[in-house]
Backbone as a printed PyTorch tensor [residue, N CA C, xyz], in Angstrom:
tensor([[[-18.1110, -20.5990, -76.7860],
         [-18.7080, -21.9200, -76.8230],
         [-20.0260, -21.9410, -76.0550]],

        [[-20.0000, -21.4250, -75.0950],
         [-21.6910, -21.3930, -73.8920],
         [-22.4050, -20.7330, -74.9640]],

        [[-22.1740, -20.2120, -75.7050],
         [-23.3940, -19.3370, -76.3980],
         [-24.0000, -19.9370, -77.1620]],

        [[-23.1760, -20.8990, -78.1480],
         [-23.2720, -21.7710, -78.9850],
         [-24.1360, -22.8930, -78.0380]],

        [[-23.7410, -23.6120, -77.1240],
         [-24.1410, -24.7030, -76.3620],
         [-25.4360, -24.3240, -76.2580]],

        [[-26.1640, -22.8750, -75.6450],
         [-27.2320, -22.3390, -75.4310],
         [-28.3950, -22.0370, -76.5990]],

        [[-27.4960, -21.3770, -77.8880],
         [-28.6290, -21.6480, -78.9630],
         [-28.8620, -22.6800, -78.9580]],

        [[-28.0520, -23.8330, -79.7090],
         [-28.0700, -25.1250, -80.1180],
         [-28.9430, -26.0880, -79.3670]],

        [[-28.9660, -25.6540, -77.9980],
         [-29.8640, -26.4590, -76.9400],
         [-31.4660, -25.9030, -77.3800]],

        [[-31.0170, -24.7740, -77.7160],
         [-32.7780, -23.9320, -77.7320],
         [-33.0400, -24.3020, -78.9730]],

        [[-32.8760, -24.4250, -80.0020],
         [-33.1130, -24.8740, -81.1200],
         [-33.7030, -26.0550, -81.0620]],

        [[-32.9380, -27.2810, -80.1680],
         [-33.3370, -28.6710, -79.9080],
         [-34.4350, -28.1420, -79.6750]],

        [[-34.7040, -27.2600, -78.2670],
         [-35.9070, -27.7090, -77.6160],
         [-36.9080, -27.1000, -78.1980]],

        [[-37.0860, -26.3340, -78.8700],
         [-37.9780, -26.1650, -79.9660],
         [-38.6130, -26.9040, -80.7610]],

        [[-37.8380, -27.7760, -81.4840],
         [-38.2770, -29.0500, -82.1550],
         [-38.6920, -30.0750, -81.0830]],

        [[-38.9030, -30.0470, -79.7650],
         [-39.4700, -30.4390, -79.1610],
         [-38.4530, -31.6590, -78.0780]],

        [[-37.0650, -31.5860, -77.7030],
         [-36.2120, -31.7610, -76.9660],
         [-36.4710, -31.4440, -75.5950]],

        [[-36.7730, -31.6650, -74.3690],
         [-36.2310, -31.3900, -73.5210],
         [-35.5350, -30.6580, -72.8590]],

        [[-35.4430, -28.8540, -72.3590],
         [-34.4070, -27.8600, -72.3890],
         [-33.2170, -28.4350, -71.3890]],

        [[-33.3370, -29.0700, -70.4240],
         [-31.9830, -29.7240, -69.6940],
         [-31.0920, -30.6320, -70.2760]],

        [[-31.7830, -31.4180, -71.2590],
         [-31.5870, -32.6310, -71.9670],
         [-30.6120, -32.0460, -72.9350]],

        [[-31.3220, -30.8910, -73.4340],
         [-30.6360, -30.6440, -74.6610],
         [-29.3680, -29.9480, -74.4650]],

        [[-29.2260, -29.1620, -73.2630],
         [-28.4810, -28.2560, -72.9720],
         [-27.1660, -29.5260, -72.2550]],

        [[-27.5890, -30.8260, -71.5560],
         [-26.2050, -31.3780, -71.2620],
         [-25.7170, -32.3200, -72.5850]],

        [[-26.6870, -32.7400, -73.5370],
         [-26.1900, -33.2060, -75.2150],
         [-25.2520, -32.0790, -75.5630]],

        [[-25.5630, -31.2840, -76.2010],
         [-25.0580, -30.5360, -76.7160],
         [-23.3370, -29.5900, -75.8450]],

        [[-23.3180, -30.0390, -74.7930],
         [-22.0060, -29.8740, -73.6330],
         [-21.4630, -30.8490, -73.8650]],

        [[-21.9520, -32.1330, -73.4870],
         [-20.8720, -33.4900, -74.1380],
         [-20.4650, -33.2250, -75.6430]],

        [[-21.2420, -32.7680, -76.7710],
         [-21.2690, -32.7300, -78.3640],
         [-20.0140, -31.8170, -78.4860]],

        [[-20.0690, -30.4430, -77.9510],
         [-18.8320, -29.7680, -77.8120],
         [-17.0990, -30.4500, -77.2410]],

        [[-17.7960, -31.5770, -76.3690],
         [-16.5730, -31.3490, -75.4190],
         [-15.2180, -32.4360, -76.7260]],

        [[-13.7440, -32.4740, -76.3110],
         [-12.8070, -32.1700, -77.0450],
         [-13.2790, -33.9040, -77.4340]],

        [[-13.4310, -34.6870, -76.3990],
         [-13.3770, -36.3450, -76.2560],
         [-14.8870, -36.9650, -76.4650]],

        [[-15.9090, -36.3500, -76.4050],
         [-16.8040, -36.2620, -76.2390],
         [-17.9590, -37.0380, -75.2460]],

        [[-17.4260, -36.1970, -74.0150],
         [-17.6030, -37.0100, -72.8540],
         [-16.9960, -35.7770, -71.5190]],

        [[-17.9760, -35.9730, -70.5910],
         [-18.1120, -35.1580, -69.4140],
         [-18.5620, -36.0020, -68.5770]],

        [[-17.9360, -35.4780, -67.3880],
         [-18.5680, -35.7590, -65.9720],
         [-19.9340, -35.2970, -65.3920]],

        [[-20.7800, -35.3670, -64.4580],
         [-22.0820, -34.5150, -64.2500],
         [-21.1170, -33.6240, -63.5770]],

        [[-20.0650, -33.3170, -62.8650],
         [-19.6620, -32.2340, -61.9980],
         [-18.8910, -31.3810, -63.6500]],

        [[-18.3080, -32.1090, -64.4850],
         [-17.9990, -30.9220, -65.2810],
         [-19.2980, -30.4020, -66.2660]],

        [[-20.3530, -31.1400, -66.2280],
         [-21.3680, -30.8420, -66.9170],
         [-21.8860, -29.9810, -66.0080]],

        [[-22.1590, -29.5640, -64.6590],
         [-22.7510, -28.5180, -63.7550],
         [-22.1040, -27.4890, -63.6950]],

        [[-20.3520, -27.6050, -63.6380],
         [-19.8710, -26.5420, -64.0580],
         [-19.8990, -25.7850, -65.0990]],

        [[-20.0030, -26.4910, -66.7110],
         [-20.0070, -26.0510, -67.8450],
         [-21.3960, -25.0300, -67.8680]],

        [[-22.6360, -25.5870, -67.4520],
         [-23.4500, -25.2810, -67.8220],
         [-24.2660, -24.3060, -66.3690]],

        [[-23.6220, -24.6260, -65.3350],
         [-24.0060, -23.9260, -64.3150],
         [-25.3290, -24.0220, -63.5260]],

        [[-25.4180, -25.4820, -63.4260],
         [-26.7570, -25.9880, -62.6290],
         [-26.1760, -26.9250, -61.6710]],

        [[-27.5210, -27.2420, -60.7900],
         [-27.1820, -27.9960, -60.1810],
         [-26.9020, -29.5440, -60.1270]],

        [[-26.3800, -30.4260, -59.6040],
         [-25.9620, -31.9870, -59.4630],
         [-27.9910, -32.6100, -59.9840]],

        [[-28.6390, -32.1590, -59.1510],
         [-29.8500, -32.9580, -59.5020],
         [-30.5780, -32.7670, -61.0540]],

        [[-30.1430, -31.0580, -61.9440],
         [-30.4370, -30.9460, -62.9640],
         [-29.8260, -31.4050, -63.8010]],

        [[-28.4770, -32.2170, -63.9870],
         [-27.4320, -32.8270, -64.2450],
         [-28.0770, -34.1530, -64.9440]],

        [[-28.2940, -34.5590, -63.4020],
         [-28.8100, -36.2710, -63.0940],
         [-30.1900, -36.3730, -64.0560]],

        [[-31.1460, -35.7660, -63.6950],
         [-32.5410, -35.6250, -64.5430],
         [-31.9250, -35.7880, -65.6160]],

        [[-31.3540, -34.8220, -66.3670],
         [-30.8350, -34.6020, -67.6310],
         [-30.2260, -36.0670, -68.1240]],

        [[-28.8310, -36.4140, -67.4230],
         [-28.5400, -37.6390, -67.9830],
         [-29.5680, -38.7150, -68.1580]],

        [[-30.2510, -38.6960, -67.2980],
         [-31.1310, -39.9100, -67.3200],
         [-31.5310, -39.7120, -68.3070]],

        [[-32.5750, -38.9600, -68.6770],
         [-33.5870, -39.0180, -69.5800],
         [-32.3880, -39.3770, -71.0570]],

        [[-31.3280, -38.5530, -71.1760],
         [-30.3600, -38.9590, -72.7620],
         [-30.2620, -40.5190, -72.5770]],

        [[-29.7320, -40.7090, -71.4050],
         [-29.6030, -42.4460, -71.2280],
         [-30.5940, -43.4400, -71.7820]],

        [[-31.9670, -42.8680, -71.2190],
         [-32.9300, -43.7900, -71.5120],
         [-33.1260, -43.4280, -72.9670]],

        [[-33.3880, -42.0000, -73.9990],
         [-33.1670, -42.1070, -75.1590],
         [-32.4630, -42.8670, -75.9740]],

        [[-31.2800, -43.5490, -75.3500],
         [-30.0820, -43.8290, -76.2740],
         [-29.0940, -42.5350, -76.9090]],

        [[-29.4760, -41.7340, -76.4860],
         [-28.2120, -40.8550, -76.8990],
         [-26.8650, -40.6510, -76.4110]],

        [[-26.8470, -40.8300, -75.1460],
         [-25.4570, -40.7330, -74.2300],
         [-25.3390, -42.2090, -73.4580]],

        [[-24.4260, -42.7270, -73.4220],
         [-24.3130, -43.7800, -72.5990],
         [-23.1720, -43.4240, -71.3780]],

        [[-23.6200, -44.2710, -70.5150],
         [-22.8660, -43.8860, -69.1600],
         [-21.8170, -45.0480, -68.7360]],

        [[-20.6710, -44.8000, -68.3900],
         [-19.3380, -45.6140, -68.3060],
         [-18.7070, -44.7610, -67.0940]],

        [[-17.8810, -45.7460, -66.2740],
         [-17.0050, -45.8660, -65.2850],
         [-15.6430, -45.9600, -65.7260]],

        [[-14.2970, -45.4210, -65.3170],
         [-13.5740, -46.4720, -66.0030],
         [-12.9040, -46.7020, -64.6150]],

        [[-12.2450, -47.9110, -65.2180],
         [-11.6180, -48.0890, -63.7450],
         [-10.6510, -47.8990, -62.4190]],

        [[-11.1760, -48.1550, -61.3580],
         [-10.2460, -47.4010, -59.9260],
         [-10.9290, -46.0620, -60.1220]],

        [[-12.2930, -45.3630, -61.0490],
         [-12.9530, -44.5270, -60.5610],
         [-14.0600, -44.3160, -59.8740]],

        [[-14.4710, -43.2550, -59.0170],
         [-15.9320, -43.5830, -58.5960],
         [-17.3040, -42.5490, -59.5310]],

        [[-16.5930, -42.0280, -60.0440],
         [-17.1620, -40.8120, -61.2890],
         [-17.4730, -41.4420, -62.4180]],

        [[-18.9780, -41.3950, -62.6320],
         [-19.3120, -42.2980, -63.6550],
         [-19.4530, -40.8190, -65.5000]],

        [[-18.9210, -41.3120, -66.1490],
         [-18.5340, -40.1550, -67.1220],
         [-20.1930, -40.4140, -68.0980]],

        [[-20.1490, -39.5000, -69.0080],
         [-21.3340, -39.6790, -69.6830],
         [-20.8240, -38.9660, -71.4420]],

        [[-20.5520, -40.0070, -72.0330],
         [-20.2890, -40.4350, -73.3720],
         [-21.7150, -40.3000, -74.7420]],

        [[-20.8570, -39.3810, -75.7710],
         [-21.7380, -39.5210, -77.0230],
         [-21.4370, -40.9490, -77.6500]],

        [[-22.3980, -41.7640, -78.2970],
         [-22.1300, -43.2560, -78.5400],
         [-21.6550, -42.7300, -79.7960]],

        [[-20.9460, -44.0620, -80.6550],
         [-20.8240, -43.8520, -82.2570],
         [-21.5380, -43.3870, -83.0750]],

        [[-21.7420, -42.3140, -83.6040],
         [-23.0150, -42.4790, -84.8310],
         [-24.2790, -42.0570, -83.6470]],

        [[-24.3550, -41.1570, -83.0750],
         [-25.2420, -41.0520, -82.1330],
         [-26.5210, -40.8690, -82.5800]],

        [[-26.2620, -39.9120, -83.9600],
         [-27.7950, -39.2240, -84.2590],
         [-28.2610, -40.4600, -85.0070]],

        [[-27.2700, -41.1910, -85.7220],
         [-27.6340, -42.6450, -86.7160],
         [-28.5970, -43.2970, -85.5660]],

        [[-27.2580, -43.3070, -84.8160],
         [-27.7450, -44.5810, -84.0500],
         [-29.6270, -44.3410, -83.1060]],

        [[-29.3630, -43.2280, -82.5270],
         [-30.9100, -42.6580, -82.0260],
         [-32.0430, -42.8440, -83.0330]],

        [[-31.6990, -42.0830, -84.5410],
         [-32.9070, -42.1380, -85.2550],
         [-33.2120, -43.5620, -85.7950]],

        [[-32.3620, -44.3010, -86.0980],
         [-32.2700, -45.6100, -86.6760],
         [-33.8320, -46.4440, -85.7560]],

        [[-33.7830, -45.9720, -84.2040],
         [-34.9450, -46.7000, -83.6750],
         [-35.8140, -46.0600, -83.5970]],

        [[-36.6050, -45.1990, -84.3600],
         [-37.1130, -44.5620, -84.5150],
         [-38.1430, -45.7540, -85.4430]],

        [[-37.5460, -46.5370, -86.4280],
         [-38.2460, -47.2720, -87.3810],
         [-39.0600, -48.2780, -86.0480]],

        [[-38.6440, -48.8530, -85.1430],
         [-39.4770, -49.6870, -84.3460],
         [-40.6860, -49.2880, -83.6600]],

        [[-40.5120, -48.1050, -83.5450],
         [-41.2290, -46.9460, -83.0060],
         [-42.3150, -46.6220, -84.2290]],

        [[-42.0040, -46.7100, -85.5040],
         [-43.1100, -46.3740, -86.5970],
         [-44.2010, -47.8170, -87.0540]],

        [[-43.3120, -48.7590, -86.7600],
         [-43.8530, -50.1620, -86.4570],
         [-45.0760, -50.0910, -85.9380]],

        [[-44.5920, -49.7140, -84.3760],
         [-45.5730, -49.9810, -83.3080],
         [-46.7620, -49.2250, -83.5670]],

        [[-46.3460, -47.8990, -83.9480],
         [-47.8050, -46.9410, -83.9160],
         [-48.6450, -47.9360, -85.0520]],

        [[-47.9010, -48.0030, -86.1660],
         [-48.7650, -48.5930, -86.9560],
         [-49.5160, -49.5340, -86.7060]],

        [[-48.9490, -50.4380, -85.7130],
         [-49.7790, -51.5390, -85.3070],
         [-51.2350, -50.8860, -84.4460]],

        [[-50.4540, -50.0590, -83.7830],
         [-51.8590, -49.4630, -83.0400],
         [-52.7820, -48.5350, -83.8400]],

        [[-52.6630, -47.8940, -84.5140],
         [-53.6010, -47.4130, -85.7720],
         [-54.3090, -48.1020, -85.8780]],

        [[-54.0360, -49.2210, -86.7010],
         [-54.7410, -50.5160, -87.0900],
         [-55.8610, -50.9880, -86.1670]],

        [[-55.1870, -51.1360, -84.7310],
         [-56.4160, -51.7430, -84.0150],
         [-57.0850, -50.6440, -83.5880]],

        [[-56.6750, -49.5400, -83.5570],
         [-57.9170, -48.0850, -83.4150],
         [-58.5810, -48.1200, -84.6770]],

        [[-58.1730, -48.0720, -85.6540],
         [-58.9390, -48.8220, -86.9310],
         [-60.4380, -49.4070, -86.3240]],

        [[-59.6550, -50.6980, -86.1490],
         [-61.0660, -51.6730, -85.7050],
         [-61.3950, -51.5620, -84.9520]],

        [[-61.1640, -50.6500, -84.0580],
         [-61.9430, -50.2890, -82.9130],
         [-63.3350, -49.1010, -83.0250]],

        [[-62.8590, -48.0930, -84.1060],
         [-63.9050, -47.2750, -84.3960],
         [-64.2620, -47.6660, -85.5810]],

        [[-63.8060, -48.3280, -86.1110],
         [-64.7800, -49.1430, -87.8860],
         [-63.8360, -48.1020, -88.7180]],

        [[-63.6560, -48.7660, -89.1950],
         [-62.8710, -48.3800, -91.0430],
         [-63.7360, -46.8650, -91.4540]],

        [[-64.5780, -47.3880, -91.7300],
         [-65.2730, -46.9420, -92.4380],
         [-65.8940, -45.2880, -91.1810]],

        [[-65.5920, -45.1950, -90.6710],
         [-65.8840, -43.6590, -89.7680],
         [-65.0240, -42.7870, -90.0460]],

        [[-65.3110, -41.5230, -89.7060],
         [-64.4500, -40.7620, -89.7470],
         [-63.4020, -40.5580, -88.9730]],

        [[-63.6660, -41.3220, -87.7190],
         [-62.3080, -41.2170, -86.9950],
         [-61.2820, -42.4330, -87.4540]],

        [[-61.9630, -43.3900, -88.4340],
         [-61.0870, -44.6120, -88.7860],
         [-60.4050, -44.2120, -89.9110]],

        [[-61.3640, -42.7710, -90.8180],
         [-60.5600, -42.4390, -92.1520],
         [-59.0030, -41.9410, -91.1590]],

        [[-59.0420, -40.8380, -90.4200],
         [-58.1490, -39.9010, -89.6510],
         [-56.7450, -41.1650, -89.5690]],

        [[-57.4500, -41.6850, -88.3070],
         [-56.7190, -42.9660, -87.8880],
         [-55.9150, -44.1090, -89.6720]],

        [[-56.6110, -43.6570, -90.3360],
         [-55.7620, -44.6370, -92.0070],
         [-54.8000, -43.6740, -92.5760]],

        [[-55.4650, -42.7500, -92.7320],
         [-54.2520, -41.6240, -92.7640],
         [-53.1730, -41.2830, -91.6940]],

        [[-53.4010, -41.2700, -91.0340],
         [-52.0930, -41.7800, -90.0520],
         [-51.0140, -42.4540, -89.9880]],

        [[-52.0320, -43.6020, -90.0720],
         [-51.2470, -45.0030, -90.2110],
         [-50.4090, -44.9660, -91.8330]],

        [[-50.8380, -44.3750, -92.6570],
         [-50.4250, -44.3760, -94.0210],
         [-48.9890, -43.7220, -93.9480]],

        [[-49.2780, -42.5130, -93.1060],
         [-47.7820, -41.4620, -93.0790],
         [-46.8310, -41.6500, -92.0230]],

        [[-47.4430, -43.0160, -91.1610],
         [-45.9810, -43.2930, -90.3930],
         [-45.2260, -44.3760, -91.2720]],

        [[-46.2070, -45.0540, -92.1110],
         [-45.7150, -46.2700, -92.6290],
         [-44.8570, -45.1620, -94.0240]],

        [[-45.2110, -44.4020, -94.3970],
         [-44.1820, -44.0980, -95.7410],
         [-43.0840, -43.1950, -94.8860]],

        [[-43.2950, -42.6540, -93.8760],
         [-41.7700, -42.1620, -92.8780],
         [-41.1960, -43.2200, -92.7540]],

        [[-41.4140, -44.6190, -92.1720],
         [-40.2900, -45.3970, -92.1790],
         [-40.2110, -45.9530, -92.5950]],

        [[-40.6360, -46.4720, -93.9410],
         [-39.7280, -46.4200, -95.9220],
         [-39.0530, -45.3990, -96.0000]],

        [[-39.4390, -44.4110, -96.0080],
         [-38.6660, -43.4920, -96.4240],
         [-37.3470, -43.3860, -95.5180]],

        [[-37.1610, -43.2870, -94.4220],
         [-36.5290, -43.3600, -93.0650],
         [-35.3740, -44.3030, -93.7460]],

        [[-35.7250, -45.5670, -93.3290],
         [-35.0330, -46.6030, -94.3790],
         [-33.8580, -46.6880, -95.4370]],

        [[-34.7410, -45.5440, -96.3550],
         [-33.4800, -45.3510, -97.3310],
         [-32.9940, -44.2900, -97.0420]],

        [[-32.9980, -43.4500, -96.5200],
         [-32.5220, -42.1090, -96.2540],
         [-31.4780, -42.6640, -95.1620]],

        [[-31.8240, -43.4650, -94.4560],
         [-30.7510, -43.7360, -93.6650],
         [-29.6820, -44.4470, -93.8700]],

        [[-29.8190, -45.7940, -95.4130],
         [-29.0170, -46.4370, -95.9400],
         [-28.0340, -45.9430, -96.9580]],

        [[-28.6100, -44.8400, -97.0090],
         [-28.1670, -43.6310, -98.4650],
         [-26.9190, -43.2210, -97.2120]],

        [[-27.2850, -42.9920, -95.9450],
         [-26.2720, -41.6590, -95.0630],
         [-25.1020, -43.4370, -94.9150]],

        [[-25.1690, -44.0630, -94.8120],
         [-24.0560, -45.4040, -94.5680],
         [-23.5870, -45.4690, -95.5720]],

        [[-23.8420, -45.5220, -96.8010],
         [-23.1880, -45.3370, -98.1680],
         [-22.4520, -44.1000, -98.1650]],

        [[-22.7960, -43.2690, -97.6470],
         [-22.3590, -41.5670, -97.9050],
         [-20.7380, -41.7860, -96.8520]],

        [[-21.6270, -41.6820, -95.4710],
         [-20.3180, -41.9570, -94.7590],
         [-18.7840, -43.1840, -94.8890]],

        [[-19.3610, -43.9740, -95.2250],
         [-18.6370, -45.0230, -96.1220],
         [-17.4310, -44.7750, -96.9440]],

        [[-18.3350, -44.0830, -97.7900],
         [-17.4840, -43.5240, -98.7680],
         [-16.4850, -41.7880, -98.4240]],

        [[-16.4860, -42.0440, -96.7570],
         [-15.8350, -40.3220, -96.7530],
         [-17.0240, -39.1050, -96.1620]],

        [[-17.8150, -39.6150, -96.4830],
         [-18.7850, -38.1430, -96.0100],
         [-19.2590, -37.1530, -97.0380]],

        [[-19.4330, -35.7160, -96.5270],
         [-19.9490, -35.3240, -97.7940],
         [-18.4140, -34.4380, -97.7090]]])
């Protein structure tokens, strides 16, 4: 399983992941419940409590792992949510929103009509057909799963 945990992390971070990040995702993704402690995540992976903590944080603030207590404990556990990768990429569309909005006013900020405004339209063109496209690709995977999976 560590070997696996270790490609799979390196692979993430290739595509441009985070190597701590990816390496305590992919330890919760394995685990039976899917969910670890930072002390069984330091053990699993063999770092320390503060490379742990960095790590969770940053999944936390992604939305990929959420963090829960349960109760009469003082060990706060760190959980894959439902639908994690759904649920992560799904905001991804608010995120294609925004750039677009800012395109636009870099747009009018260097004039349409320049070459840094052509760059900047083309831009703006291919975030806006990623999240159309995004969209249905993602409504297609709720139909899919729906129905069973593949």
């Amino acid at each position: 399983m560590g070997r696996f945990v270790e490609r799979f992390a390196l692979h993430l971070s290739e595509a441009g992941f985070p190597r701590m990040p990816a390496r305590v995702f992919v330890a919760i993704l394995v685990s039976e419940d899917g969910q670890r402690t930072a002390a069984e995540l330091g053990e699993v992976l063999r770092v320390s409590p503060a490379a742990v903590s960095g790590a969770v944080q940053y999944l936390v603030q992604v939305g990929l792992v959420a963090r829960d207590r349960k109760p009469g404990e003082r060990r706060d556990h760190y959980r894959l949510y439902d639908d994690t990768w759904y649920e992560a990429l799904t905001r991804q569309d608010s995120l294609y929103t925004r750039w677009e909005q800012d395109l636009r006013d870099g747009m009018a900020a260097v004039g349409p009509d320049s070459a840094a405004g052509a760059r900047l339209e083309e831009t703006r063109q291919f975030f806006g057909f990623l999240r159309e496209e995004f969209s249905r690709v993602m409504d297609d995977w709720r139909r899919t799963r729906a129905a069973g999976g593949r």
